[in-house]
C-alpha positions as MATLAB code, in Angstrom:
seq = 'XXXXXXXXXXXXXXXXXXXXXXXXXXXXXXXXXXXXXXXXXXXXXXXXXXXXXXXXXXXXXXXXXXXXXXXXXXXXXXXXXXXXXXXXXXXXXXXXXXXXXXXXXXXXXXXXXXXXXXXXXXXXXXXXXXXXXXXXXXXXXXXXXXXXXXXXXXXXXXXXXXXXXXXXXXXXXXXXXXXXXXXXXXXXXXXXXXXXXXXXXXXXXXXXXXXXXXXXXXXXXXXXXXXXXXXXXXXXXXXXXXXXXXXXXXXXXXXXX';
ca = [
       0.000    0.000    0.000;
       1.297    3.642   -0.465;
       0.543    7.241    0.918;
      -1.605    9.830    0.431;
      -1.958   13.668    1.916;
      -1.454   14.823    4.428;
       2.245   14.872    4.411;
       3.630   12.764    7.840;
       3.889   15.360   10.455;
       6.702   15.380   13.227;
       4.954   13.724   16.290;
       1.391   12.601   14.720;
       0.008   10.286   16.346;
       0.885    6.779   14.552;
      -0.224    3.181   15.382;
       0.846    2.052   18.950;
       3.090   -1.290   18.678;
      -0.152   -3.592   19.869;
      -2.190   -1.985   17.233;
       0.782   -3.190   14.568;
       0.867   -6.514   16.417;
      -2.555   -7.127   15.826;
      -2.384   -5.768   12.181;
       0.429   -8.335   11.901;
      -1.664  -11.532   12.629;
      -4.393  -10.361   10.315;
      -5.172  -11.066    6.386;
      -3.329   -8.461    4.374;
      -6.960   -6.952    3.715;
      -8.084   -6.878    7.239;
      -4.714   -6.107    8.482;
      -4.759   -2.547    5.971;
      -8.234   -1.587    7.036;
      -7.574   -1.704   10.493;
      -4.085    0.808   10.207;
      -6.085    2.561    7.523;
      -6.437    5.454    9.662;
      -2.505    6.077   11.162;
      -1.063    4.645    7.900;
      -0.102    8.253    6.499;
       1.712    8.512    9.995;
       4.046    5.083    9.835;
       7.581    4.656    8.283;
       5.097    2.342    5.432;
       4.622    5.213    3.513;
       5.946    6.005    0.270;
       8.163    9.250    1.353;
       7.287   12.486   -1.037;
      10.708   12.584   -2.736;
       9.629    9.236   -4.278;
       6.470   10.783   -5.472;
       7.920   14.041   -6.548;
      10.592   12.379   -8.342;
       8.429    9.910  -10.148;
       5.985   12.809  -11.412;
       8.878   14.794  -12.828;
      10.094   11.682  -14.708;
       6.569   11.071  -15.901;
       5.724   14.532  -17.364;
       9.226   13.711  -19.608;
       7.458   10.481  -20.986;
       3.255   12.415  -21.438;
       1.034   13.411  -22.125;
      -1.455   11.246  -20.446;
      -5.090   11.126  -20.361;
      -6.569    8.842  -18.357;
      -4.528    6.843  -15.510;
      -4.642    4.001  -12.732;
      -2.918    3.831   -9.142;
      -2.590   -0.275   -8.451;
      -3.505   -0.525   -5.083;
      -3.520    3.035   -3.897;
      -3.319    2.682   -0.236;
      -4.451    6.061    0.552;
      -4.153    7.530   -2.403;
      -0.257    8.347   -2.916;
      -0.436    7.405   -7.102;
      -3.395    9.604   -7.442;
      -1.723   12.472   -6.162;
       0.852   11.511   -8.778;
      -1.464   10.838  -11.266;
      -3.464   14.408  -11.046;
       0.473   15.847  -11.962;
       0.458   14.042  -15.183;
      -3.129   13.174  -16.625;
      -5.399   15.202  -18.212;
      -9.020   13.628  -18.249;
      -9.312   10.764  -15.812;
      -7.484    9.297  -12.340;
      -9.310    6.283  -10.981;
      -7.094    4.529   -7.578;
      -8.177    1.029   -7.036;
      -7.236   -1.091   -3.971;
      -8.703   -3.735   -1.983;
      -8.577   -2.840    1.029;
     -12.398   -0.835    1.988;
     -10.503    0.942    4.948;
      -7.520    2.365    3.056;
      -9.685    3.447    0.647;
     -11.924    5.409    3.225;
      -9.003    7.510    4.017;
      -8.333    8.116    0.354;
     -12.087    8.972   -0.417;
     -12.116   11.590    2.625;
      -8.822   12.873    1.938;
      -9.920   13.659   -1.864;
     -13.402   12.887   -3.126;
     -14.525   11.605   -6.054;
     -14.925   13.705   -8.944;
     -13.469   16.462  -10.798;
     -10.559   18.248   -8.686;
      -7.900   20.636   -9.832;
      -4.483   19.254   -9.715;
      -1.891   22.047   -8.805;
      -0.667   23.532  -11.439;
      -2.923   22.177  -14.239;
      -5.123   23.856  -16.401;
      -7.616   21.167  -16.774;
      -9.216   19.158  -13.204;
      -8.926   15.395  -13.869;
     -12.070   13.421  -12.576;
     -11.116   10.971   -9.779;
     -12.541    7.628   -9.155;
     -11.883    5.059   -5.867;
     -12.656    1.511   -6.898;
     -12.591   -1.538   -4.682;
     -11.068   -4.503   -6.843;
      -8.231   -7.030   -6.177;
      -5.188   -5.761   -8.254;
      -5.047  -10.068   -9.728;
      -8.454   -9.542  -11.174;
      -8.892   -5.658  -11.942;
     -12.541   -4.464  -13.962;
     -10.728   -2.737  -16.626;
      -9.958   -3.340  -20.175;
      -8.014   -1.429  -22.266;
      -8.868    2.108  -20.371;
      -5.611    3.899  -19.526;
      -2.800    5.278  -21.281;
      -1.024    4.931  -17.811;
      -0.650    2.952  -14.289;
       1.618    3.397  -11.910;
       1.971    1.375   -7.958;
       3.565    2.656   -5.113;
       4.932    0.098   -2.048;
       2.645   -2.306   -3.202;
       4.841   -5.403   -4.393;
       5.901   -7.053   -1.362;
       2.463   -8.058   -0.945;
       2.499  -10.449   -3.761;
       4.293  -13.599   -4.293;
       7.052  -13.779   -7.513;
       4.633  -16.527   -8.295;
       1.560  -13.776   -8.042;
       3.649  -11.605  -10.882;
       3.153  -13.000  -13.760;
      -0.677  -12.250  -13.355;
      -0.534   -8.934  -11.647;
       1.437   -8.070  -14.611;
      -0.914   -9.265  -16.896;
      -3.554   -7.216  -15.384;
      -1.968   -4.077  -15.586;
      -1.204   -5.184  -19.572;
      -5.080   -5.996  -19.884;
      -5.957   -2.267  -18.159;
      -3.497   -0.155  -20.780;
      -4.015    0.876  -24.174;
      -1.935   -0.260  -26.889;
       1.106    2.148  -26.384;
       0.364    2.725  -22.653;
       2.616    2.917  -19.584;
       3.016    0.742  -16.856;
       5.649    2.403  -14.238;
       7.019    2.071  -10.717;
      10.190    2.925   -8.814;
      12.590    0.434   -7.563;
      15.335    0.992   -5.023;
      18.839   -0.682   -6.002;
      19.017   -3.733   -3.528;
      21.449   -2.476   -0.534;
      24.968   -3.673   -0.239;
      24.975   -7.647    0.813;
      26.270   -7.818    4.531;
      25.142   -4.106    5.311;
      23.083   -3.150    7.887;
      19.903   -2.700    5.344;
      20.795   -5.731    3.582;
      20.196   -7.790    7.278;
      17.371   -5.503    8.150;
      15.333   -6.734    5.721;
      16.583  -10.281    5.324;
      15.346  -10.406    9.034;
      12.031   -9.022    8.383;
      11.378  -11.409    5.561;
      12.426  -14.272    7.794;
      10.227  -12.999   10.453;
       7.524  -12.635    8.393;
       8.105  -16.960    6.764;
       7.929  -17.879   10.142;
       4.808  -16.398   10.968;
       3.043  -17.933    7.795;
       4.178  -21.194    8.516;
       2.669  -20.995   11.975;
      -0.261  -18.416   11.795;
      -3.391  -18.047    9.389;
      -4.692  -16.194    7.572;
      -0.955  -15.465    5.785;
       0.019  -11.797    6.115;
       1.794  -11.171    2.826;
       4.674   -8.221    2.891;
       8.200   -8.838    1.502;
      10.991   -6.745    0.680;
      13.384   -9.072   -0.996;
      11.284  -10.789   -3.376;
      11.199   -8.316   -6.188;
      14.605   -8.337   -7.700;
      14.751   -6.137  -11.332;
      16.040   -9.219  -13.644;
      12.929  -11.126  -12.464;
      10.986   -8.558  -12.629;
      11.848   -7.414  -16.331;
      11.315  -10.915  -17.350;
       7.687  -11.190  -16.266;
       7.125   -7.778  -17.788;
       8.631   -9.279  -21.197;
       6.309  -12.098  -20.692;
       3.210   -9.991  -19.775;
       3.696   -8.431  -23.233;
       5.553   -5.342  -22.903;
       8.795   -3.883  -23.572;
      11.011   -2.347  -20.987;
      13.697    0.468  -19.944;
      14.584    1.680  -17.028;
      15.225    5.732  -16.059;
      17.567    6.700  -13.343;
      16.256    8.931  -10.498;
      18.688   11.217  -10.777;
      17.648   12.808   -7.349;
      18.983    9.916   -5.617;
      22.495    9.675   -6.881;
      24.409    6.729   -7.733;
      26.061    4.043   -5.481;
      30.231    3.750   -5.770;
      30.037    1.535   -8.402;
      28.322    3.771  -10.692;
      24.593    1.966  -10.054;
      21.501    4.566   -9.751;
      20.182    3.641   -6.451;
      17.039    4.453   -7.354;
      15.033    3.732  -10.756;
      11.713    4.169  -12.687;
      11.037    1.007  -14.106;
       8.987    1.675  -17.187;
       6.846   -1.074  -19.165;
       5.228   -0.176  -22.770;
       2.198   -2.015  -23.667;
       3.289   -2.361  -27.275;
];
């Protein structure tokens, strides 16, 4: 899931570590709709410079007409979206909670994006992001935070879904951190939360679903390929580049050719 306004204040009040704990023995769906309300206020959500530097990077590849946030969250693609898309935003998650912060944090319907001469309409839709109601409808989707939550198994479909959703010539993007340097403090950080997180699905149900090392670019690429598109990558350039010359951070576009 990903962010949406308001910004994350210094000292808001975010969830208390029971109210994670419980979260953390509950279905992915149940587990978002009860942190729904303090999600904008965790460490979960997708930090602004993210956003901000995937909107720039999108206005480079527009314009875009109508476009689709894969599992919104609270709304963080939206707010993307309404930088870059002239007609139509639509966010789509399934999580009911989540998207009960988004709705009240930005109705439904036409709303001026800053800056833009035209107000795109904008559309909350309940729908798992494996089996979306769309067809062909967007020139763009982007996701935000969302991937961990899926299985490399799971990819091959999700990506097929956000094929099925895109015109012919459309855009399917997302940033993608360069993996940290094996044997750093990152690097065991998450290979401890993943860990964590096997060993409570082996031994609890329903499965809570959140990874952070399962999503490795080759893989990913390849599923893309086999989804039907073609695929580059830009370099954040915000974000610098690691000593051996590697952007750390990426936009990952796919072209629905």
């Amino acid at each position: 899931m990903s962010r949406s306004r308001p910004a994350m204040r210094s000292g808001a009040p975010g969830p208390s570590l029971r109210e994670l704990a419980v979260q953390a023995l509950s279905s992915v769906e149940r587990g978002y709709d009860l942190l729904a309300p303090k999600f904008d206020h965790t460490p979960f959500r997708t930090p602004d410079r993210v956003l901000d530097a995937t909107a720039e990077a999108l206005r480079d590849l527009g314009p875009f007409d109508a476009g689709l946030d894969l599992c919104t969250g609270t709304g963080a693609g939206v707010e993307v979206l309404r930088r870059v898309c002239a007609r139509r935003v639509v966010g789509v998650d399934v999580s009911a909670g989540m998207l009960a912060v988004a709705r009240g944090a930005l109705p439904a319907g036409p709303d001026a994006a800053p800056g833009a001469d035209r107000a795109p309409e904008v559309r909350w839709v309940r729908a798992d992001a494996r089996a979306l109601p769309f067809a062909a409808a967007f020139d763009l989707v982007v996701s935000f935070g969302a991937f961990g939550h899926f299985l490399p198994a799971e990819r091959p479909a999700l990506f097929a879904q956000a094929h099925a959703a895109l015109r012919p010539g459309g855009r399917f993007a997302f940033p993608v951190a360069a993996p940290p340097p094996v044997g750093s403090r990152l690097y065991w950080a998450l290979w401890g939360f993943d860990a964590a997180m096997r060993v409570r699905n082996a031994v609890w149900r329903p499965p809570f679903v959140m990874y952070y090392r399962t999503f490795p670019l080759s893989g990913v690429r390849a599923d893309l390929i086999r989804a039907g598109f073609s695929v580059r990558t830009l370099p954040l350039a915000e974000f610098g580049r690691r000593p051996d010359g590697a952007p750390r951070a990426r936009l990952v576009v796919a072209r629905r050719d």
